[in-house]
N, CA and C atoms of all chains as a GROMACS GRO file, in nm:
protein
  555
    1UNK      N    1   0.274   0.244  -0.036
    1UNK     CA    2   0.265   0.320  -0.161
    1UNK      C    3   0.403   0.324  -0.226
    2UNK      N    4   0.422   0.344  -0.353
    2UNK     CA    5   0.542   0.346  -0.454
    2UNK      C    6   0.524   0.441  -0.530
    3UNK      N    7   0.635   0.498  -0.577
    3UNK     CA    8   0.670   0.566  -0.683
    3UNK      C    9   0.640   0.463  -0.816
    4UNK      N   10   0.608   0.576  -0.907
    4UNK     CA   11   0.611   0.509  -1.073
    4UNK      C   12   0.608   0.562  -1.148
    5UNK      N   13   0.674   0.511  -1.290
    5UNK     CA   14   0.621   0.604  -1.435
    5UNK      C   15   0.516   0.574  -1.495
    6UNK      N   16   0.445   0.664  -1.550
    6UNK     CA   17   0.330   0.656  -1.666
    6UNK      C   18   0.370   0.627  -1.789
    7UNK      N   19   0.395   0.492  -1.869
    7UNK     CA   20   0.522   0.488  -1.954
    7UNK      C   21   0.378   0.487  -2.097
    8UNK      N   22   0.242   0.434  -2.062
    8UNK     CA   23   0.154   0.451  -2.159
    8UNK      C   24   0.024   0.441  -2.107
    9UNK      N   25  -0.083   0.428  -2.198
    9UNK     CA   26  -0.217   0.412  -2.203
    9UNK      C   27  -0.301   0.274  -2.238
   10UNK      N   28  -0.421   0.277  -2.228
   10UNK     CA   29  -0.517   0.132  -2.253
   10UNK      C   30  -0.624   0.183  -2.280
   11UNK      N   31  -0.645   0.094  -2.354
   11UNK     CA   32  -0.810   0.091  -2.399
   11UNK      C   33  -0.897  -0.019  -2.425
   12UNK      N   34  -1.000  -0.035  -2.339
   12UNK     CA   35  -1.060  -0.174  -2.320
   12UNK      C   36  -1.210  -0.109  -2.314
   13UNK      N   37  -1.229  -0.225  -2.419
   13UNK     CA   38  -1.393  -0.138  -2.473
   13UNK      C   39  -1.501  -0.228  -2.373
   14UNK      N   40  -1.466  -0.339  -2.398
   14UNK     CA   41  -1.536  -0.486  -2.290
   14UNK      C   42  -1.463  -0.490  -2.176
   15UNK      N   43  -1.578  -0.433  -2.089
   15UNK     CA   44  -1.507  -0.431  -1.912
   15UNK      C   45  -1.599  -0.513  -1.810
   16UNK      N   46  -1.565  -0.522  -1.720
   16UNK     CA   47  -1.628  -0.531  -1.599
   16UNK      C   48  -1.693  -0.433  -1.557
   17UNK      N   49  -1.822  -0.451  -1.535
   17UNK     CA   50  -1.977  -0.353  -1.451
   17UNK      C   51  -1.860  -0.251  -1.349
   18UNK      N   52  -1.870  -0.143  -1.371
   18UNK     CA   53  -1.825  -0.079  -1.271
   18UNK      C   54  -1.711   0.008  -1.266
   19UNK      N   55  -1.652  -0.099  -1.383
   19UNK     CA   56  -1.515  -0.017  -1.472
   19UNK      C   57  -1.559   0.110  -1.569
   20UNK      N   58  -1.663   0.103  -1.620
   20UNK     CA   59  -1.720   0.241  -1.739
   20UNK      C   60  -1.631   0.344  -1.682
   21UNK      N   61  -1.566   0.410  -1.769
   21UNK     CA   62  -1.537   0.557  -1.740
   21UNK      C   63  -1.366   0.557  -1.682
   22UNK      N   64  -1.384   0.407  -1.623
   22UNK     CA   65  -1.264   0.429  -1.538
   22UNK      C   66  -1.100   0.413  -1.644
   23UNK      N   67  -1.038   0.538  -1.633
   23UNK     CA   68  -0.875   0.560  -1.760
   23UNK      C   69  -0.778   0.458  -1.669
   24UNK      N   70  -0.703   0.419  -1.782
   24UNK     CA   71  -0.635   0.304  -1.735
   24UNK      C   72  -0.502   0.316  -1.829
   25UNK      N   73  -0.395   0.311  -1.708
   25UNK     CA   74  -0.291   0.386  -1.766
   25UNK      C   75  -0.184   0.246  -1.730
   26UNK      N   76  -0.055   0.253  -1.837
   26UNK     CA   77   0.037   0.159  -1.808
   26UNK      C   78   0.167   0.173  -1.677
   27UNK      N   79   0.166   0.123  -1.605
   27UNK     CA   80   0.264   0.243  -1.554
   27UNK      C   81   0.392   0.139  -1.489
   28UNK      N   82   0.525   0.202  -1.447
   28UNK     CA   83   0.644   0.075  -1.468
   28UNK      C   84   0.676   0.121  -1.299
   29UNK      N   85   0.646   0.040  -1.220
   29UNK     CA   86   0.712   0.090  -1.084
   29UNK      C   87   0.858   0.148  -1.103
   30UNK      N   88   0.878   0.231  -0.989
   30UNK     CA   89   1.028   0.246  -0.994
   30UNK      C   90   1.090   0.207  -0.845
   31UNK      N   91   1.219   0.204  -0.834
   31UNK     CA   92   1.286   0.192  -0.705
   31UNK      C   93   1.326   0.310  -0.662
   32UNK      N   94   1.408   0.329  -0.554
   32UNK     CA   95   1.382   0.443  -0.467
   32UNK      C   96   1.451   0.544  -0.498
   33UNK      N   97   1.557   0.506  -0.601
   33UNK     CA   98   1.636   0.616  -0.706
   33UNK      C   99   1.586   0.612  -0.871
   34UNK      N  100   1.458   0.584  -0.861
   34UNK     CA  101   1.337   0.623  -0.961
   34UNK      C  102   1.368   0.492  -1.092
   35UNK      N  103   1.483   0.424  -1.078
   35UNK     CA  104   1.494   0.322  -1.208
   35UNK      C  105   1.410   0.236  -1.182
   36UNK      N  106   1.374   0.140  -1.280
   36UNK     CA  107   1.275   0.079  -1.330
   36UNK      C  108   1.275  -0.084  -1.222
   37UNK      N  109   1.161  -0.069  -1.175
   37UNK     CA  110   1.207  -0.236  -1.051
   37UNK      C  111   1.072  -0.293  -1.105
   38UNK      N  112   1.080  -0.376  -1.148
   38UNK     CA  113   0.990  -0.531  -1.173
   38UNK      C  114   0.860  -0.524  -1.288
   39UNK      N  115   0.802  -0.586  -1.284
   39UNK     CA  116   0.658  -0.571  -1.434
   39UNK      C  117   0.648  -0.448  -1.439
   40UNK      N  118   0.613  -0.380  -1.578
   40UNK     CA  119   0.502  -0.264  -1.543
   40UNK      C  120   0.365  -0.344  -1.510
   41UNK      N  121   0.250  -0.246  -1.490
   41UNK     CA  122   0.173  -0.323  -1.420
   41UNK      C  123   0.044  -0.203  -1.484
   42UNK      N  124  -0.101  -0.243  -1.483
   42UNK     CA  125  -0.208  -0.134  -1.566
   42UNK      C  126  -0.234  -0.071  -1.422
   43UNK      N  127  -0.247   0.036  -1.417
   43UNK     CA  128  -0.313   0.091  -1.306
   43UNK      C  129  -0.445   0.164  -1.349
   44UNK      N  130  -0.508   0.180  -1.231
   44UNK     CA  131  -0.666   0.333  -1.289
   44UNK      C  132  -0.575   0.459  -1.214
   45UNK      N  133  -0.671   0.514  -1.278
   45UNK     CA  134  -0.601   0.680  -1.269
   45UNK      C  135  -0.748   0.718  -1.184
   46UNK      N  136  -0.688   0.767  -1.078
   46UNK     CA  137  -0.767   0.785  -0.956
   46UNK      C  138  -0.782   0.951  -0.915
   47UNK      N  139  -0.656   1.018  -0.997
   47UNK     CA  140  -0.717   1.137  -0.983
   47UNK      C  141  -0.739   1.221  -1.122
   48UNK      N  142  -0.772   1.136  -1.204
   48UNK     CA  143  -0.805   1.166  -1.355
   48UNK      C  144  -0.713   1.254  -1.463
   49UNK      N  145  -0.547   1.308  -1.376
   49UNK     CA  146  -0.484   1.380  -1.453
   49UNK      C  147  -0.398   1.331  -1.491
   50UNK      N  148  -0.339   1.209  -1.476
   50UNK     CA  149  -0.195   1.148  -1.482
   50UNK      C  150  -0.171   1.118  -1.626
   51UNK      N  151  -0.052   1.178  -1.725
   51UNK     CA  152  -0.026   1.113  -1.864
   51UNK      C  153   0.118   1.055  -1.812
   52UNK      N  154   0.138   1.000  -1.950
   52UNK     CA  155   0.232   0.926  -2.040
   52UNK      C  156   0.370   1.005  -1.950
   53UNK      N  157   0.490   0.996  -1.911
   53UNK     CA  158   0.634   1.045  -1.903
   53UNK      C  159   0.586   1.098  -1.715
   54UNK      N  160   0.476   1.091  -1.636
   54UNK     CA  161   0.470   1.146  -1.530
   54UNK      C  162   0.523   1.052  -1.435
   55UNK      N  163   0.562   1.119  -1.317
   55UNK     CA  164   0.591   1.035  -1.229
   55UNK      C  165   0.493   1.064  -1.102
   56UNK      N  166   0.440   0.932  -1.097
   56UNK     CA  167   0.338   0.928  -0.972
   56UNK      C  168   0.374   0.812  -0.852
   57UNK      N  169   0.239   0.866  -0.758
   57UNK     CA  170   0.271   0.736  -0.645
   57UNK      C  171   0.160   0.651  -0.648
   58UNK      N  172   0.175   0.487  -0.653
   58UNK     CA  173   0.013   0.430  -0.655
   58UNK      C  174   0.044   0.351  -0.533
   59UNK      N  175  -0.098   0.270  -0.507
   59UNK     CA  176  -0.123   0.205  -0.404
   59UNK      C  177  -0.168   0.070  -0.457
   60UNK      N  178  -0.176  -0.006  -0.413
   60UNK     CA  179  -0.165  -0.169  -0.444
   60UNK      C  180  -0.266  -0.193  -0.397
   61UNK      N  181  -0.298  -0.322  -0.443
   61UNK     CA  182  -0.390  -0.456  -0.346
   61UNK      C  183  -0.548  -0.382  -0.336
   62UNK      N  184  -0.591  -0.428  -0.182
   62UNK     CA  185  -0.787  -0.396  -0.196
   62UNK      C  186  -0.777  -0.215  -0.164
   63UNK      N  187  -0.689  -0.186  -0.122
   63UNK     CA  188  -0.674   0.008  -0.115
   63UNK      C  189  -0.701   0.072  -0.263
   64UNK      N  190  -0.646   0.003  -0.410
   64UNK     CA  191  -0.658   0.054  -0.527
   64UNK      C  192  -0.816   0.111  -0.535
   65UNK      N  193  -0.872   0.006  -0.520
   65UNK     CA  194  -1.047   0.038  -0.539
   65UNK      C  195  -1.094   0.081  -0.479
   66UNK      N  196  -1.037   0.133  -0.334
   66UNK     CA  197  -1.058   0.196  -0.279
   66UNK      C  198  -1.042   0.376  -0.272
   67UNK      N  199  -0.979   0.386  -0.377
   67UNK     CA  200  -0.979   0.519  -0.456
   67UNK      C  201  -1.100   0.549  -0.576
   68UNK      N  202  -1.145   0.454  -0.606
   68UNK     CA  203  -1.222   0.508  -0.704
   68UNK      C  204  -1.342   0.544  -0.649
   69UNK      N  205  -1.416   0.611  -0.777
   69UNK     CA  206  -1.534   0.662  -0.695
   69UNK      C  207  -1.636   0.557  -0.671
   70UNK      N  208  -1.644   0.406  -0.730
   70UNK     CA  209  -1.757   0.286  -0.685
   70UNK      C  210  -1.639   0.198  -0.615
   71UNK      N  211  -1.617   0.190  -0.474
   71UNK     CA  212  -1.529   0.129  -0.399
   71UNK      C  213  -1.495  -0.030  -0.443
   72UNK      N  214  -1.607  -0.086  -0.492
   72UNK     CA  215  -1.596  -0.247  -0.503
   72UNK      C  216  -1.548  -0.263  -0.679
   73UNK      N  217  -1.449  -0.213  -0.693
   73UNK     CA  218  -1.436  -0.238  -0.839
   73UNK      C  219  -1.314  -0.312  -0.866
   74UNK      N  220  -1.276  -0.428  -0.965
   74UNK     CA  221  -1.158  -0.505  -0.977
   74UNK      C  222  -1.068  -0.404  -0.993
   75UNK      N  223  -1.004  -0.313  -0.927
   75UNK     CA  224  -0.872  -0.275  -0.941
   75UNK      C  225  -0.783  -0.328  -0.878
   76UNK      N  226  -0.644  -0.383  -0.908
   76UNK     CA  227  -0.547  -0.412  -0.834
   76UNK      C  228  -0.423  -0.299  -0.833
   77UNK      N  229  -0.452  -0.173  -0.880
   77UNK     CA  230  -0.328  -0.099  -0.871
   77UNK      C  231  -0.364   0.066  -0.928
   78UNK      N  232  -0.402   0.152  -0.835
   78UNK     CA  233  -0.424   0.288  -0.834
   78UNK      C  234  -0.362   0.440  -0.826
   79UNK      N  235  -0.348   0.472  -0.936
   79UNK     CA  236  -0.240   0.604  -0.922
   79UNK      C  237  -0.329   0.697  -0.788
   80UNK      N  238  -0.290   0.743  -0.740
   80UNK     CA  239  -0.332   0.814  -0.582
   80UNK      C  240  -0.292   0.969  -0.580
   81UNK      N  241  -0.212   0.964  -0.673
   81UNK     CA  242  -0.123   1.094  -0.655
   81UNK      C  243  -0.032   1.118  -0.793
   82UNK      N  244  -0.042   1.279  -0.814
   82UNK     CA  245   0.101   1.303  -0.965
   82UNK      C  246   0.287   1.327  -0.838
   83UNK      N  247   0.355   1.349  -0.848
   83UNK     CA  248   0.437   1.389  -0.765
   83UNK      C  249   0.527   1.497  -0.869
   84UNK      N  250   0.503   1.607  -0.764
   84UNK     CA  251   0.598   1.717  -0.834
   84UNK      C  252   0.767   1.707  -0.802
   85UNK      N  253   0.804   1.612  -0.712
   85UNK     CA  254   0.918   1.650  -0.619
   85UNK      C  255   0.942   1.535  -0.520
   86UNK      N  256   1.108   1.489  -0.531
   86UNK     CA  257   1.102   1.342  -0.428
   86UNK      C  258   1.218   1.429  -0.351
   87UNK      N  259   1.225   1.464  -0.235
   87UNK     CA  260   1.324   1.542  -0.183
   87UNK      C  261   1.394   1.437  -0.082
   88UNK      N  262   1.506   1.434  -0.149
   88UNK     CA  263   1.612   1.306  -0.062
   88UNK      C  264   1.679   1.400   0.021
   89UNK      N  265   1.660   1.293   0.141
   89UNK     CA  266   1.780   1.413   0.261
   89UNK      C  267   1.905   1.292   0.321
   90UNK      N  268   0.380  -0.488   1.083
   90UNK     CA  269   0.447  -0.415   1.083
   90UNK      C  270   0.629  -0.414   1.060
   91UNK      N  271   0.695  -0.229   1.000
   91UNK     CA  272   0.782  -0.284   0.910
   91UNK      C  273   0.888  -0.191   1.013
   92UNK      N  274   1.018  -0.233   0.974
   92UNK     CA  275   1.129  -0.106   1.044
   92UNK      C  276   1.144  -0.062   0.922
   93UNK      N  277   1.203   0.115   0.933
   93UNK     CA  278   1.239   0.154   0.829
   93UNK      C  279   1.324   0.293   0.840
   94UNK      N  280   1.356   0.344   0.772
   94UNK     CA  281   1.494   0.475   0.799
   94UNK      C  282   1.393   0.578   0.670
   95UNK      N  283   1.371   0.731   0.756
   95UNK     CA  284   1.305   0.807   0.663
   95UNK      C  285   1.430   0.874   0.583
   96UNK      N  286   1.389   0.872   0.480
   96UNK     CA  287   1.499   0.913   0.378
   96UNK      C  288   1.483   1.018   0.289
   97UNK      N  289   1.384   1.023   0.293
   97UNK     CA  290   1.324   1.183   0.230
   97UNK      C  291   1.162   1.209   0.216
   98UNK      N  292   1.106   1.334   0.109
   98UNK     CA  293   0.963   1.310   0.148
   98UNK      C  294   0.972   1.344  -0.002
   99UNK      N  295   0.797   1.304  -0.049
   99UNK     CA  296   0.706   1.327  -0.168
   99UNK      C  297   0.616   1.466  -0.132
  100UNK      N  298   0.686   1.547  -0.257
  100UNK     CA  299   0.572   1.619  -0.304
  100UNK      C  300   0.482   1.632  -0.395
  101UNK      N  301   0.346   1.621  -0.374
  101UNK     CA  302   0.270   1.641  -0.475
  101UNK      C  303   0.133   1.692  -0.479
  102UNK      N  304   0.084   1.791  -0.535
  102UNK     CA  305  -0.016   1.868  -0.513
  102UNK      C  306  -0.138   1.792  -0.590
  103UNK      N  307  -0.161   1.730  -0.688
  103UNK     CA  308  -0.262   1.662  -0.728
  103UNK      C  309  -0.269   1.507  -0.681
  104UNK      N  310  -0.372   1.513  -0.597
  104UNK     CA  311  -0.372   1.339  -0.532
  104UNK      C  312  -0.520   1.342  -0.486
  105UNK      N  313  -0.535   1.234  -0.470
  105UNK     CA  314  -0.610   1.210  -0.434
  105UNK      C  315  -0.656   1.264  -0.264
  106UNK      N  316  -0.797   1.320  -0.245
  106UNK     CA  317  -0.862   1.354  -0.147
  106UNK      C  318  -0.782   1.310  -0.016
  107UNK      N  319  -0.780   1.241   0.010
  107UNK     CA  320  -0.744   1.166   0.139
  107UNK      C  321  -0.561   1.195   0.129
  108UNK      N  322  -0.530   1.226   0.064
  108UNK     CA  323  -0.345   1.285   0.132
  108UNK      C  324  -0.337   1.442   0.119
  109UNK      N  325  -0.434   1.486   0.049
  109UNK     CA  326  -0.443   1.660   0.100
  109UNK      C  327  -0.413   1.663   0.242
  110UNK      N  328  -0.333   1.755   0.262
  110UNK     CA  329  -0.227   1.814   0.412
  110UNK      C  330  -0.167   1.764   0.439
  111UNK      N  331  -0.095   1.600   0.395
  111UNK     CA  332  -0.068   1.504   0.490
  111UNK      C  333   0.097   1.490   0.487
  112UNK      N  334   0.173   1.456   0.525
  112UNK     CA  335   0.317   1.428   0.511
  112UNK      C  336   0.349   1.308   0.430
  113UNK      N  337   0.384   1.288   0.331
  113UNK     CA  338   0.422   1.171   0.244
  113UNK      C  339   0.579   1.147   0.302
  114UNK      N  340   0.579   1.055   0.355
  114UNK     CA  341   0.787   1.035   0.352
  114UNK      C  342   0.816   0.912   0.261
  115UNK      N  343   0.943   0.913   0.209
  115UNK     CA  344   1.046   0.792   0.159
  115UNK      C  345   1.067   0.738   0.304
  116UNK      N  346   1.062   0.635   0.317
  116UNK     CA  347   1.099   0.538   0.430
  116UNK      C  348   1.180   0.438   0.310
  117UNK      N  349   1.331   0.372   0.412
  117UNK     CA  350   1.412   0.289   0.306
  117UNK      C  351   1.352   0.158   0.438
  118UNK      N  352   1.375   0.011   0.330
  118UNK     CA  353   1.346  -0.085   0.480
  118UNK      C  354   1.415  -0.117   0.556
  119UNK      N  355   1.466  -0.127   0.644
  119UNK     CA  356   1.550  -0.213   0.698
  119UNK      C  357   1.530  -0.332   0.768
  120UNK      N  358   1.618  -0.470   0.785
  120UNK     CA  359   1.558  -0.591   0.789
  120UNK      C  360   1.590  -0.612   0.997
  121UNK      N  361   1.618  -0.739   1.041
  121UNK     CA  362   1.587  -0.678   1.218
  121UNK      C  363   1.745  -0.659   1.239
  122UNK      N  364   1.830  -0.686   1.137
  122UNK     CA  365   2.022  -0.624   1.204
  122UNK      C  366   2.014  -0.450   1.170
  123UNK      N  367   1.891  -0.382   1.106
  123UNK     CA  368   1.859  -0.293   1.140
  123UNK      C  369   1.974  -0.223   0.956
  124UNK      N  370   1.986  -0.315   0.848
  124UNK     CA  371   2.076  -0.309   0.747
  124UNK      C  372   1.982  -0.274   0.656
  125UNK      N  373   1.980  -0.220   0.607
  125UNK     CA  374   1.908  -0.127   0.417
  125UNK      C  375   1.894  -0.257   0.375
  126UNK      N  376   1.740  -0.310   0.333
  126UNK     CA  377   1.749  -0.397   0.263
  126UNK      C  378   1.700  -0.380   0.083
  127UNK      N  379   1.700  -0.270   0.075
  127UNK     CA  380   1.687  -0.197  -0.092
  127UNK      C  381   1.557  -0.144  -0.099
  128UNK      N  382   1.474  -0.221  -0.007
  128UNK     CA  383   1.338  -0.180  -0.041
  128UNK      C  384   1.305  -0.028  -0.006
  129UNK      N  385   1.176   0.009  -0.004
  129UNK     CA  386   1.132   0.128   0.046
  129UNK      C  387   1.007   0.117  -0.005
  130UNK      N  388   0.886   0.230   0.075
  130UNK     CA  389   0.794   0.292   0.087
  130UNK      C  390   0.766   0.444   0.103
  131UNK      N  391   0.616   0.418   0.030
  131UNK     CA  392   0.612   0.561   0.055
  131UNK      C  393   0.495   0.580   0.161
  132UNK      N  394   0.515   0.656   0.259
  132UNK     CA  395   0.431   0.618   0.366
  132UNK      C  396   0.385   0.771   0.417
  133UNK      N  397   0.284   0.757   0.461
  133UNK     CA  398   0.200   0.911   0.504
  133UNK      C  399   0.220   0.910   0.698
  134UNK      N  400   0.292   1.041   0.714
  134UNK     CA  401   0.353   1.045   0.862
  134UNK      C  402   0.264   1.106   0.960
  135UNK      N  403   0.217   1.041   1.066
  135UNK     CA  404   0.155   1.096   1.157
  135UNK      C  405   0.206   1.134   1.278
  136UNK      N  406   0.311   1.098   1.302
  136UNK     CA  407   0.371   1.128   1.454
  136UNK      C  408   0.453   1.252   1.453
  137UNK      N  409   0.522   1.332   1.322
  137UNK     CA  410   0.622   1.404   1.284
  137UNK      C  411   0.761   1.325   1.314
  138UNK      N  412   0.762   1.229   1.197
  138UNK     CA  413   0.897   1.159   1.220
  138UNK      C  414   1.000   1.233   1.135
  139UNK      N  415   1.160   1.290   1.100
  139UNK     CA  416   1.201   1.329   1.062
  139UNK      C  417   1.302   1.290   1.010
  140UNK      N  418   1.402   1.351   0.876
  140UNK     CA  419   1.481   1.251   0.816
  140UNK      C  420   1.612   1.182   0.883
  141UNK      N  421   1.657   1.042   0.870
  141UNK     CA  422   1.715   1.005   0.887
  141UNK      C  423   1.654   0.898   1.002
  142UNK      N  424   1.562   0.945   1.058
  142UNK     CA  425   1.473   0.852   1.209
  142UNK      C  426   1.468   0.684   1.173
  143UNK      N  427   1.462   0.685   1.218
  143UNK     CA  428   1.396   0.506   1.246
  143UNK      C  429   1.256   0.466   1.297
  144UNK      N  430   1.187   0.459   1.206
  144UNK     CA  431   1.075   0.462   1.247
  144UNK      C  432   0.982   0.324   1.196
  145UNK      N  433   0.878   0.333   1.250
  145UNK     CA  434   0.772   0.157   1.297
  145UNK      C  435   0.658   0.203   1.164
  146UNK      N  436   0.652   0.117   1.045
  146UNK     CA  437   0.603   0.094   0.947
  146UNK      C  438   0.485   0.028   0.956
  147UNK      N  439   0.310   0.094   0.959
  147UNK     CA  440   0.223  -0.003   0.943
  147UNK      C  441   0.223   0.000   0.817
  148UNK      N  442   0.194  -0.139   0.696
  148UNK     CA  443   0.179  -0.186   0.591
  148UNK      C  444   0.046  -0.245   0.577
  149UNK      N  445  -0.079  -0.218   0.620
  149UNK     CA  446  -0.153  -0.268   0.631
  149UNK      C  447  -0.282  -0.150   0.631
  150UNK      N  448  -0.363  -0.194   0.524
  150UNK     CA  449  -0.492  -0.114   0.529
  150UNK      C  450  -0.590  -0.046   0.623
  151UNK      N  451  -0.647  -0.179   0.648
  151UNK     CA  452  -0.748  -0.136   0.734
  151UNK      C  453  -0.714  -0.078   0.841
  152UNK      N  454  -0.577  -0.067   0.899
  152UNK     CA  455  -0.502  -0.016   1.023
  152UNK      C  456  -0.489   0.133   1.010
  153UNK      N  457  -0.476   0.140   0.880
  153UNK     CA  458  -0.410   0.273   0.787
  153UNK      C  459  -0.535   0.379   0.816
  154UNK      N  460  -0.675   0.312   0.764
  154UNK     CA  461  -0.772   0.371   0.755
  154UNK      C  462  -0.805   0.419   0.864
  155UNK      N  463  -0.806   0.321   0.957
  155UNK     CA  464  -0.878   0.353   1.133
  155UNK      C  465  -0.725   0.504   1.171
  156UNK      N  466  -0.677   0.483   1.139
  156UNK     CA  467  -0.561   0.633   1.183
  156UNK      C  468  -0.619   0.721   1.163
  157UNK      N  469  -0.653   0.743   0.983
  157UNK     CA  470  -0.692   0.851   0.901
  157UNK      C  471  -0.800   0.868   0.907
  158UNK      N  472  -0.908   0.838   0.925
  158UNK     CA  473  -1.016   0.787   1.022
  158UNK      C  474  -1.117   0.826   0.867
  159UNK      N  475  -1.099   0.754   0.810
  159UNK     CA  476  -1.193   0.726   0.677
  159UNK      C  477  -1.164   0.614   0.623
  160UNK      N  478  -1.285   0.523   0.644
  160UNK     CA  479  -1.307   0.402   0.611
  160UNK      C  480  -1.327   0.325   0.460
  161UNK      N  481  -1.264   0.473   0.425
  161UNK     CA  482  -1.300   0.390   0.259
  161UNK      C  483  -1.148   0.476   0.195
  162UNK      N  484  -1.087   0.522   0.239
  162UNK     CA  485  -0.969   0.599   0.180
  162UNK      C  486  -0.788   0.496   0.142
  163UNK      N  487  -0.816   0.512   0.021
  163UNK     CA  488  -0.688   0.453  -0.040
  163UNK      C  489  -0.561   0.454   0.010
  164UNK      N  490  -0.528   0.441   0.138
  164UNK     CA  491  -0.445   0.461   0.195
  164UNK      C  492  -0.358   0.307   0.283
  165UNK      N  493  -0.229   0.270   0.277
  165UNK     CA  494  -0.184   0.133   0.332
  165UNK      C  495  -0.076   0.178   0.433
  166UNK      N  496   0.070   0.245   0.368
  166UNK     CA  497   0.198   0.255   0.452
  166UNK      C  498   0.178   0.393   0.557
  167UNK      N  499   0.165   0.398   0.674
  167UNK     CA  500   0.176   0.462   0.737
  167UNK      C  501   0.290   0.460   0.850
  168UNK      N  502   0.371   0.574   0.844
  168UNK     CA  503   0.507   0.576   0.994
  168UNK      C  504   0.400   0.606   1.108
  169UNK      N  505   0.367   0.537   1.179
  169UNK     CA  506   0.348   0.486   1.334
  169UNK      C  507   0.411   0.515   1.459
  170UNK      N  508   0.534   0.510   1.429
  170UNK     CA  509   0.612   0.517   1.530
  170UNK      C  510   0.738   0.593   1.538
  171UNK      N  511   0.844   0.610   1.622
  171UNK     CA  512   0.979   0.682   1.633
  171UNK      C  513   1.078   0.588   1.702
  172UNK      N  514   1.132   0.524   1.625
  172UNK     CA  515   1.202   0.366   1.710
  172UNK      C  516   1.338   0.431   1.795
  173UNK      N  517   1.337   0.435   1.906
  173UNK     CA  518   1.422   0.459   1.982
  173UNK      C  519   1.540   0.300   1.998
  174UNK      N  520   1.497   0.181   2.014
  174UNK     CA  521   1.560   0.055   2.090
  174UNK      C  522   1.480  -0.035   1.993
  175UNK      N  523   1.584  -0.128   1.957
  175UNK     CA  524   1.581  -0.246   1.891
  175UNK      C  525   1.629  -0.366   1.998
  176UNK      N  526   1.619  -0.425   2.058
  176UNK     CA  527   1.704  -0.543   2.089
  176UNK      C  528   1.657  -0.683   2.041
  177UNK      N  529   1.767  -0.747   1.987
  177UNK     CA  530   1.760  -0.858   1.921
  177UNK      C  531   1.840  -0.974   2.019
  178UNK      N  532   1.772  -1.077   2.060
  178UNK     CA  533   1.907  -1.218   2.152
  178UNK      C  534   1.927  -1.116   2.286
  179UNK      N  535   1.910  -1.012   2.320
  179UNK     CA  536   1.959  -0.937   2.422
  179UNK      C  537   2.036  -0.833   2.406
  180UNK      N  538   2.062  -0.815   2.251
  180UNK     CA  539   2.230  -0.686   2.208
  180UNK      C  540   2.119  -0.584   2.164
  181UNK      N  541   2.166  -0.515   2.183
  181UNK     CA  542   2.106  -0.388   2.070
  181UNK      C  543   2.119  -0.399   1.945
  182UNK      N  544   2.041  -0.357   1.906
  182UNK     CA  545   2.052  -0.387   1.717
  182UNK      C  546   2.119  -0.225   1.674
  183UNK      N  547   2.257  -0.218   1.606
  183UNK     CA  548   2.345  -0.075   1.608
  183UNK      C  549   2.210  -0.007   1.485
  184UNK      N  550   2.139   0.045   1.475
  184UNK     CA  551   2.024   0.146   1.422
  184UNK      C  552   2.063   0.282   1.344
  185UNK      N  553   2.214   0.365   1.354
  185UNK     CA  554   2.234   0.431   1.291
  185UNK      C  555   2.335   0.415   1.148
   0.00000   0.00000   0.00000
């Protein structure tokens, strides 16, 4: 799992069976002191609250779709979590 | 599976079902001379590993799941382990 920003939004009217309903947010990974590391990338929003400026954690690969509520759905990249707090020790 | 140095933890109260109660840590990677290789994870802790530890990185799903013991839960990086001994050629690999 990774940290990331919610830097925007999508809207795709023509989907794939299974996608209906599912919010689809832009989001820019970050590295481990939160700056910006490699593509942003579309993720689904898996726990339906995540906007624009948040910082969350997603999960990659066949685990993404595995958050949603119809397991077999083309996601490759799932917000999992909002994060209030990265406490470095 | 990954080595890695816990470096801090994630808080966050809205997530998804399956990390309710669970320990989120920063794990940084380290490569086998046991050196920061920039990367990191965020990984859900089952053993009570604590900061600064060295600890055994599963990166892998279905491994993840059989832990958490829900077979359909969005879950991959899990700390596994508490790495006491590295040896590499026969030396110890220096770990702190």
């Amino acid at each position: 799992m990774q940290l990331a920003e919610v830097t925007g939004t999508l809207v795709a009217t023509v989907k794939y069976e299974g996608l209906e309903g599912v919010r689809l947010l832009v989001v820019q990974p970050l590295d481990r002191d939160q700056h910006p590391a490699g593509d942003m990338v579309i993720a689904a929003d898996a726990v339906d609250m995540a906007g624009p400026g948040e910082l969350v954690y997603i999960v990659a690969s066949r685990e993404a779709a595995l958050a949603m509520p119809e397991p077999f759905v083309p996601i490759d990249h799932a917000i999992v979590g909002i994060v209030d707090q990265v406490v470095r020790s | 599976m990954k080595l890695g140095r816990v470096s801090g933890t994630v808080v966050s109260t809205i997530n998804h079902p399956i990390y309710d109660g669970r320990r989120l840590l920063m794990c940084d990677l380290l490569d086998s001379a046991g050196v920061d290789t920039g990367g990191y994870l965020i990984c859900v802790d089952v053993v009570g590993a604590g900061s600064g530890e060295t600890v055994l990185i599963l990166d892998e799903g279905t491994g993840a799941r059989q832990i958490v013991g829900d077979p359909n839960g969005p879950i991959r990086a899990v700390v596994v382990g508490i790495v006491d001994e590295v040896t590499l050629d026969g030396e110890a690999v220096d770990l702190d």
